[in-house]
SERO-4910 file (N, C-alpha, C, O; in steps of 0.05 Angstrom, whole numbers):
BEGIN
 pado doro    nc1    nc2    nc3   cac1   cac2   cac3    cc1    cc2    cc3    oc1    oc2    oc3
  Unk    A   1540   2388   1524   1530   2372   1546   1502   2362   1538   1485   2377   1529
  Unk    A   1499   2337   1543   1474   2318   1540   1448   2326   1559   1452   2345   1574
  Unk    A   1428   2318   1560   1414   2322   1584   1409   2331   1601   1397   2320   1620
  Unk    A   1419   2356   1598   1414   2375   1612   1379   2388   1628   1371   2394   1650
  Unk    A   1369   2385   1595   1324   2396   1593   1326   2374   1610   1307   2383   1623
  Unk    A   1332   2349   1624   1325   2324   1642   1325   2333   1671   1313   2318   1686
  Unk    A   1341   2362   1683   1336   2362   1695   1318   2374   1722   1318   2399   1723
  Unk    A   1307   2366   1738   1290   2370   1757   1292   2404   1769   1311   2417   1776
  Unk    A   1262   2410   1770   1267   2439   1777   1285   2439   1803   1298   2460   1804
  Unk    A   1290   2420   1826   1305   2427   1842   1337   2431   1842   1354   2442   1856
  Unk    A   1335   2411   1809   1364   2412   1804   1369   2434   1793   1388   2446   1803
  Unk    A   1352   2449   1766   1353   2473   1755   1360   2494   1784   1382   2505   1785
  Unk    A   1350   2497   1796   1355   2514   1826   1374   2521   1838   1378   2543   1849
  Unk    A   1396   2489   1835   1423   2486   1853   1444   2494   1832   1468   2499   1836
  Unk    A   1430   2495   1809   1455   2503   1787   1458   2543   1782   1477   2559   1781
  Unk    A   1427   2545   1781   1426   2578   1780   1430   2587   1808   1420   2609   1811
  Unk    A   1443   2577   1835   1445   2591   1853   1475   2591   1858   1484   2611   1869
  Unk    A   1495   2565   1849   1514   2574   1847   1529   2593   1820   1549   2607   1820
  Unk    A   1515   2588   1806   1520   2620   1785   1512   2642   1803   1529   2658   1811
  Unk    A   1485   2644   1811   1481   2668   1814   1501   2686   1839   1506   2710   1840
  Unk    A   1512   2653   1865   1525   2666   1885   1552   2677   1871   1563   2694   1885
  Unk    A   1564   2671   1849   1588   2686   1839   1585   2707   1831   1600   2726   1838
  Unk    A   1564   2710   1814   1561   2731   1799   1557   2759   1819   1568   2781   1816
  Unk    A   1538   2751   1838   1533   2770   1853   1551   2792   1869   1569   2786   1884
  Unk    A   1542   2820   1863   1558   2838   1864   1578   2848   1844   1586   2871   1845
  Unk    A   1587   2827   1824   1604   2840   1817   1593   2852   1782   1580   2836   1769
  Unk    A   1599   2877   1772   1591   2884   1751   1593   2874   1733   1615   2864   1731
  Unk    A   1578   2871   1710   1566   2861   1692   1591   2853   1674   1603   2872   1664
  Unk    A   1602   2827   1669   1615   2818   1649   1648   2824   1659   1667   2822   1644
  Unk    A   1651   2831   1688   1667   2829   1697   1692   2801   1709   1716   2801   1713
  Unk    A   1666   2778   1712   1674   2760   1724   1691   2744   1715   1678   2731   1699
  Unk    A   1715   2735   1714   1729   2717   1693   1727   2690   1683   1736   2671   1696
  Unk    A   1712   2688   1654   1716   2660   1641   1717   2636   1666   1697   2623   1674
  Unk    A   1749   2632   1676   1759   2613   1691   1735   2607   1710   1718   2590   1709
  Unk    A   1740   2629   1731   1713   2630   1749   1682   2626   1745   1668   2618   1764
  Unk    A   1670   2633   1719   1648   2625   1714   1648   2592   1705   1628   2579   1711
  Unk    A   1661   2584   1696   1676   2556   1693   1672   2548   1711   1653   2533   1708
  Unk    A   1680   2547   1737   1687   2531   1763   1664   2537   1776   1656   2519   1789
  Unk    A   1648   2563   1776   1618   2568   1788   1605   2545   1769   1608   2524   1781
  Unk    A   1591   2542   1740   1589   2525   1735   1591   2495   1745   1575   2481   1757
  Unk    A   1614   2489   1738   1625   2462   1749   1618   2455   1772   1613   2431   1775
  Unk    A   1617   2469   1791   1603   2467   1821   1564   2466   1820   1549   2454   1835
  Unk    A   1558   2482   1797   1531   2484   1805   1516   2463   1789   1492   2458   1794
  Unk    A   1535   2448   1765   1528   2414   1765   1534   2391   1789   1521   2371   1795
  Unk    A   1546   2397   1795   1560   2380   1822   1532   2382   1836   1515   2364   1834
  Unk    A   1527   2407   1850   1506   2411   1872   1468   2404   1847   1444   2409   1853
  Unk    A   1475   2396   1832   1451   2398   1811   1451   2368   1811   1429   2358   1809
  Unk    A   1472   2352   1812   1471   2316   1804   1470   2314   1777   1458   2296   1766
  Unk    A   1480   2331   1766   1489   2322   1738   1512   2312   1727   1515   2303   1704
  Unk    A   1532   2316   1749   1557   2309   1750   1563   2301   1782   1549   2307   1801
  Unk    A   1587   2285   1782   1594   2277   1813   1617   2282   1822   1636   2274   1809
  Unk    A   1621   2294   1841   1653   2298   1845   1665   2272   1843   1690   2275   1844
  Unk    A   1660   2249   1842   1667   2220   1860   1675   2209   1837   1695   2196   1832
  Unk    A   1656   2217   1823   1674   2208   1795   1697   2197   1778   1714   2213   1782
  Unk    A   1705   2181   1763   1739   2170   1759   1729   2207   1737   1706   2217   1737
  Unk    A   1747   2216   1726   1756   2240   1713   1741   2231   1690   1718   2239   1685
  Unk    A   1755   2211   1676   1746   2212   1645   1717   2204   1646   1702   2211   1627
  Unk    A   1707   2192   1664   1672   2194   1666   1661   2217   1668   1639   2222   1658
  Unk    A   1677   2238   1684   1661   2268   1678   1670   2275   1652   1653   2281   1635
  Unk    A   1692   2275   1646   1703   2286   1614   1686   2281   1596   1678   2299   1581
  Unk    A   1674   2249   1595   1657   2256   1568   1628   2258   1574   1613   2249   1557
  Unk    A   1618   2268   1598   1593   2272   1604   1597   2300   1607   1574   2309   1611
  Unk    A   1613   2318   1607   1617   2343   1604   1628   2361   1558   1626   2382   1545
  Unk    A   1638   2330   1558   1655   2330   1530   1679   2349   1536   1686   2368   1521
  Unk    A   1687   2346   1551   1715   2357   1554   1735   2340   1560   1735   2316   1564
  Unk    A   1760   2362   1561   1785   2336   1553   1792   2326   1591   1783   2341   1608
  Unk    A   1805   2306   1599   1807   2290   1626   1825   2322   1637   1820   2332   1659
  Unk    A   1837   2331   1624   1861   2343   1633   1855   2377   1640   1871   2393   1649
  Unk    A   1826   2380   1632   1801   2400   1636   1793   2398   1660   1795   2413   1678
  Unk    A   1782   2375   1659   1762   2368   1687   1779   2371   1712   1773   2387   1729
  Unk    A   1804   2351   1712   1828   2356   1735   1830   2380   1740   1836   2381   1764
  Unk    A   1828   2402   1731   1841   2431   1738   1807   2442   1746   1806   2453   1768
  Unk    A   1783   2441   1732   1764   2449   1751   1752   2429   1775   1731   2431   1788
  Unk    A   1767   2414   1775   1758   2400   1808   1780   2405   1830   1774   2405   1854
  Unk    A   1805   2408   1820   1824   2418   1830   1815   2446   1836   1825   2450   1858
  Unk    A   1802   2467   1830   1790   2499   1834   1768   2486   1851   1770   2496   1873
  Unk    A   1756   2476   1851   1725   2467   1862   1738   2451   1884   1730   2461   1905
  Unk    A   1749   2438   1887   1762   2424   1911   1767   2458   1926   1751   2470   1941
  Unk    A   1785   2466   1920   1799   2488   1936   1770   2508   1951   1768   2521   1972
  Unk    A   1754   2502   1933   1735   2518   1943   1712   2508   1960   1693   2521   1968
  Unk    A   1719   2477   1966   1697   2463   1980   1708   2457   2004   1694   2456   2024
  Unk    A   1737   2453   2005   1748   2443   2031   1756   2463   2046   1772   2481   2042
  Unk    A   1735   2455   2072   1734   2470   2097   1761   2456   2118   1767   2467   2139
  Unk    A   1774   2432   2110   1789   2419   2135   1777   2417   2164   1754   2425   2169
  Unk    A   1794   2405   2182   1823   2393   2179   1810   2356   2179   1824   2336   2182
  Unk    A   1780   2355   2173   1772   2323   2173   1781   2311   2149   1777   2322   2127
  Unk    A   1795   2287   2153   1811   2271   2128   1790   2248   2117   1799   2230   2103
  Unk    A   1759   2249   2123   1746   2230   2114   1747   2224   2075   1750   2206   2059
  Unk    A   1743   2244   2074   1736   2249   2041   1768   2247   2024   1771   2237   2002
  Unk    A   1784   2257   2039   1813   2246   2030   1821   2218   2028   1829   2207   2008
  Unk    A   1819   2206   2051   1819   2184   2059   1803   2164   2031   1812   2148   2015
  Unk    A   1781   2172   2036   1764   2152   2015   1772   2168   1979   1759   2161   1960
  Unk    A   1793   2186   1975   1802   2185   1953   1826   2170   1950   1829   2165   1926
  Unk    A   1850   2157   1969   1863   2133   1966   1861   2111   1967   1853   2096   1985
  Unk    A   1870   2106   1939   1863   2076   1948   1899   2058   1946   1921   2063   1936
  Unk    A   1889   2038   1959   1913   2019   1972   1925   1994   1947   1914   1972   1945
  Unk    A   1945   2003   1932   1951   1980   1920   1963   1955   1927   1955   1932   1925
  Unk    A   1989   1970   1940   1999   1948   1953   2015   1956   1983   2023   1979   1986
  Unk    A   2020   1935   2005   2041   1945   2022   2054   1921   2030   2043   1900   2031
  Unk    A   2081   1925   2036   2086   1900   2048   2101   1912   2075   2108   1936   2076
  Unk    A   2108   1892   2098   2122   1906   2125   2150   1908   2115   2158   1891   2099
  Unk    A   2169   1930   2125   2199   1925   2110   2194   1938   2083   2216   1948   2078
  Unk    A   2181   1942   2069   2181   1951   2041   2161   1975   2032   2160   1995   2046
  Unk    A   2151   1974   2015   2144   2002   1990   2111   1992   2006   2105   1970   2016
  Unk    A   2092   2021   2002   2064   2021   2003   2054   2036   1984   2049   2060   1988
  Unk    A   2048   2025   1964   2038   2034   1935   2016   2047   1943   2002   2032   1957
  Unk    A   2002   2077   1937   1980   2086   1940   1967   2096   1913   1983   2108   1899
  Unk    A   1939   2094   1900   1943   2113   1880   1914   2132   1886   1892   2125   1895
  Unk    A   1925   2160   1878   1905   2179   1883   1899   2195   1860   1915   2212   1854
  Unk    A   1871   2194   1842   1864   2202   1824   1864   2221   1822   1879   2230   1804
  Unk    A   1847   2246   1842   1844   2263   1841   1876   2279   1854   1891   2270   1872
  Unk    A   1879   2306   1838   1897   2321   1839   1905   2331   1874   1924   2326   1890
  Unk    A   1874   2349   1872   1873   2356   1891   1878   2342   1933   1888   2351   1953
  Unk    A   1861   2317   1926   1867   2296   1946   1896   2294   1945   1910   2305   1962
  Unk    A   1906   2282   1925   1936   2269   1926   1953   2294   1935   1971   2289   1950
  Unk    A   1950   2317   1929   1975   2345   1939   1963   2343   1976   1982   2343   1992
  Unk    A   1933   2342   1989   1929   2343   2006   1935   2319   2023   1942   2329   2045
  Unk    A   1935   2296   2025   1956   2276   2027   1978   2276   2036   1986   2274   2059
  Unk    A   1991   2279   2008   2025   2284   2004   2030   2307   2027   2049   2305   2042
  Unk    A   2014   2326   2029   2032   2350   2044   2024   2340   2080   2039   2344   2099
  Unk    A   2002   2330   2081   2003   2316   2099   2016   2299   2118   2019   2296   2143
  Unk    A   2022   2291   2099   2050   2261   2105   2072   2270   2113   2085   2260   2131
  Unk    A   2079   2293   2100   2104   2313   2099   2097   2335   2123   2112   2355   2128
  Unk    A   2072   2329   2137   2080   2349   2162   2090   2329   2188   2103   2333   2208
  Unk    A   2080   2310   2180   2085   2291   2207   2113   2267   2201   2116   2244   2211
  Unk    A   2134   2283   2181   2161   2265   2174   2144   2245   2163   2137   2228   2180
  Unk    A   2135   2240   2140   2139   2220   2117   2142   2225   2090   2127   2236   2074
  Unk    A   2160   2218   2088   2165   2229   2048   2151   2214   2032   2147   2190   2037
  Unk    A   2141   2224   2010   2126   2201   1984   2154   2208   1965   2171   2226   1970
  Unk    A   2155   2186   1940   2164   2187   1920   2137   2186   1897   2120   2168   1894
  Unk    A   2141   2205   1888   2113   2204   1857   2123   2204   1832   2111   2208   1811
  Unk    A   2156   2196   1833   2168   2198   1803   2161   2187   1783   2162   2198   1761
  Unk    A   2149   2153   1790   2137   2141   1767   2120   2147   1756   2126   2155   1733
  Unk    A   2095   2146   1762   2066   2157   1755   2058   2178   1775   2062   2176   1799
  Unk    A   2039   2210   1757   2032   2225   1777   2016   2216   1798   2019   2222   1822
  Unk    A   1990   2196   1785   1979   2186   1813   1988   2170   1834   1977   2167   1856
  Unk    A   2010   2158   1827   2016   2144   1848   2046   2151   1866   2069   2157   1858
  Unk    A   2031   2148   1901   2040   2156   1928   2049   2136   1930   2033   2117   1930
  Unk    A   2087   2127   1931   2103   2111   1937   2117   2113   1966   2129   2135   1964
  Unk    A   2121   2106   1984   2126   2111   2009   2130   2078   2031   2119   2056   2030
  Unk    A   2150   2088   2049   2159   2073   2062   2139   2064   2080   2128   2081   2093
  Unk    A   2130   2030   2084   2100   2024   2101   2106   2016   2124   2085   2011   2136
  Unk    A   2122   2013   2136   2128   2020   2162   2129   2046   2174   2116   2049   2195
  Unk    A   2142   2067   2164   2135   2102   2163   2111   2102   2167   2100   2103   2189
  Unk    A   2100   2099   2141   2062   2103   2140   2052   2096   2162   2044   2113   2177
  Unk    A   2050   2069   2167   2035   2051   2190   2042   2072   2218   2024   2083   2230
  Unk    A   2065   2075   2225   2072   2086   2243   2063   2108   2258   2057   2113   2282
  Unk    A   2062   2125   2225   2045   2155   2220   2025   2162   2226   2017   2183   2236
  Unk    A   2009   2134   2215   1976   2144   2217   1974   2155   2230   1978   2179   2227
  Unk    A   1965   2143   2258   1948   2163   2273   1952   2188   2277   1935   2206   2280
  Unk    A   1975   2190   2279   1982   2221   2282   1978   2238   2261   1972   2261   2266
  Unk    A   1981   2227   2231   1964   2242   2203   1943   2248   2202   1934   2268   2192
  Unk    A   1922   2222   2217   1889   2217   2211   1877   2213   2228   1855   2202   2229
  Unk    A   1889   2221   2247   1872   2215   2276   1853   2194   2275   1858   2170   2273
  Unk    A   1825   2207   2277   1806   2186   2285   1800   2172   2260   1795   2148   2257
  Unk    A   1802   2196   2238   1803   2176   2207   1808   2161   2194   1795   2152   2174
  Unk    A   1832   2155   2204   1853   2141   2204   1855   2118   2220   1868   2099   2210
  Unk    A   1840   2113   2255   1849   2095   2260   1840   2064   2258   1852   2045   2267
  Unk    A   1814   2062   2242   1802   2039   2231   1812   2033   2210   1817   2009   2208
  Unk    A   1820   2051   2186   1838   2038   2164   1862   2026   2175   1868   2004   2167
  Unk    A   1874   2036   2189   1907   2034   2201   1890   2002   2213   1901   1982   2204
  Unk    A   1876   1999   2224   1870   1971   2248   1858   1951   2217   1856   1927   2220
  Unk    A   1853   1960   2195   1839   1941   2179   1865   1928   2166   1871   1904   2160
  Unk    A   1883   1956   2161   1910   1946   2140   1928   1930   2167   1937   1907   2162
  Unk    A   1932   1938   2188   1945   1911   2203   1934   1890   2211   1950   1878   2225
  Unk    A   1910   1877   2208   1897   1856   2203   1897   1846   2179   1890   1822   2177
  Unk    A   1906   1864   2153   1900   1845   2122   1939   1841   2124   1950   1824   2111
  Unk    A   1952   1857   2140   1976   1842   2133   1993   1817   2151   2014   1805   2146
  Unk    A   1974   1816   2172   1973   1798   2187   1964   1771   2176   1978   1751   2175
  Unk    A   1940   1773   2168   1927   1756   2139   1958   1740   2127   1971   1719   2130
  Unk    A   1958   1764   2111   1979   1762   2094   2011   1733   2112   2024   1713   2106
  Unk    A   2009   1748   2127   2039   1729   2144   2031   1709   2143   2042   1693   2127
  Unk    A   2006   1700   2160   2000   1672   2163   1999   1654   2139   2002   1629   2140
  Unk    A   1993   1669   2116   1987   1656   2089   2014   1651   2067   2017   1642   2044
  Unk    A   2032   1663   2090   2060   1668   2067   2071   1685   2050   2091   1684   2037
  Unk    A   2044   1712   2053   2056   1718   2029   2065   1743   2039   2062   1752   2061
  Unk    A   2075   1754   2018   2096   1787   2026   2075   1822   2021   2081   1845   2027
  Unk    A   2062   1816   2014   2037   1833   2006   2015   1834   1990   2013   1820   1971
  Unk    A   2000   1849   1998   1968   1848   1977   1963   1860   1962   1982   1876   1957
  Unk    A   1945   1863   1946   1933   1886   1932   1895   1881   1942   1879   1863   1943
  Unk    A   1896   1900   1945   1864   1906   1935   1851   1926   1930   1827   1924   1929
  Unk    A   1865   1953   1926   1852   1967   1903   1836   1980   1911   1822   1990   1894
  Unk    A   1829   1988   1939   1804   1998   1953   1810   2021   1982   1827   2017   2000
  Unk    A   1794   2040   1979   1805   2072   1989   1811   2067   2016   1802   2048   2029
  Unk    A   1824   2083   2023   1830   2079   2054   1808   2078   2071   1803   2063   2090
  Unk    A   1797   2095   2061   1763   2105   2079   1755   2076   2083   1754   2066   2106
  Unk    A   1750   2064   2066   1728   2036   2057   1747   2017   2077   1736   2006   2097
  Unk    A   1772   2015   2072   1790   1992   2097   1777   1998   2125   1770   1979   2139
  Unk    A   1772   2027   2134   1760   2037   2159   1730   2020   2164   1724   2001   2179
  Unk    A   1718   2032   2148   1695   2019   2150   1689   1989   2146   1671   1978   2158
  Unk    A   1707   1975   2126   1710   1945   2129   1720   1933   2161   1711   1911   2169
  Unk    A   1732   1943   2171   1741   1941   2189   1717   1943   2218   1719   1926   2236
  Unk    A   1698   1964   2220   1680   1978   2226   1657   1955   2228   1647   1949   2249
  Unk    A   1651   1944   2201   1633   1923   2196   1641   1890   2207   1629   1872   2219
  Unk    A   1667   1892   2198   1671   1870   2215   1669   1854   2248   1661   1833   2259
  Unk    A   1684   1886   2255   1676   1892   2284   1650   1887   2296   1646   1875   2317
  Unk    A   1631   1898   2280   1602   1890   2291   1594   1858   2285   1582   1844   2301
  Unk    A   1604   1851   2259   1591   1828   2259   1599   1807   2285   1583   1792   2296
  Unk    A   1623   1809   2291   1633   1788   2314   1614   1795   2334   1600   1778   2344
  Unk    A   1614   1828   2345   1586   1827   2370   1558   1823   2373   1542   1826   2392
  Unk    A   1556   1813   2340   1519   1807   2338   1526   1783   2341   1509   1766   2342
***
């Protein structure tokens, strides 16, 4: 790892405290590899030397490890950060390829951990995904989905859900059968959010 001596005693701080909260208590050289790994990995995260937010292979080679490394300690570090049941941070890990009404709603979700929390999601409130093609990508019926939201995402959910039936509304008047744009659910919420205000200023 690069640049590390760069960083700030406050950052030095956030990194030796999540070491030190693992380590603590347990006897000397006891702790396992894996786990000092993922204490690590967390105490860059909380240091800003790394970002959870990250696409993967941007932490991979700012860590020099392989993509397929990093997935399995953010996948451990996820498990260990999520308190639930708020879907904000989920939400803004999907992003929206395509949907059309009547047809397929392409989702793709980078991270491991988001996409299983999602998926099992969907699957408590009756919606099935298909992920046969590519692991990141959440294939699913968009009428289901649409239907679903709120009851998946409650309040998290209900500005994306009001942004995506306005862009496919869009869509009708213009002819066409669906969109792409590539951008997290979270962000449709808040597009939606901004819009909203601008009409009342």
């Amino acid at each position: 790892m690069k640049d590390l001596g760069g960083l700030d005693d406050s950052a030095r701080l956030a990194l030796a405290h999540a070491l030190i909260a693992r380590l603590d208590g347990a006897p000397f050289g006891t702790v396992p590899k894996r786990e000092l790994d993922v204490a690590l990995f967390a105490g860059l995260v909380d240091a800003g030397y790394i970002s959870d937010a990250d696409p993967v292979f941007v932490t991979a080679r700012k860590l020099e490890i392989t993509p397929g490394r990093v997935k399995s300690l953010l996948y451990s570090y996820r498990m260990a950060q999520d308190t639930g049941p708020g879907f904000e941070r989920m939400l803004a890990a999907v992003r929206m390829v395509s949907i059309a009404r009547g047809g397929d709603a392409v989702l793709n979700v980078e991270d491991a951990y988001w996409r299983d929390a999602f998926v099992a999601r969907l699957k408590e409130v009756g919606v099935f995904t298909d992920r046969s093609f590519n692991s990141e990508r959440v294939v699913l019926d968009a009428d289901q989905f649409l239907d679903a939201f709120d009851d998946a995402f409650g309040n998290d959910g209900a500005d994306a859900k009001a942004r995506i039936e306005a862009l496919l509304a869009e869509d009708d008047l213009e002819g066409r059968v669906a969109f792409v744009r590539g951008v997290a659910l979270r962000a449709l919420g808040e597009m939606g959010m901004a819009a909203a205000k601008a009409l009342l200023a």
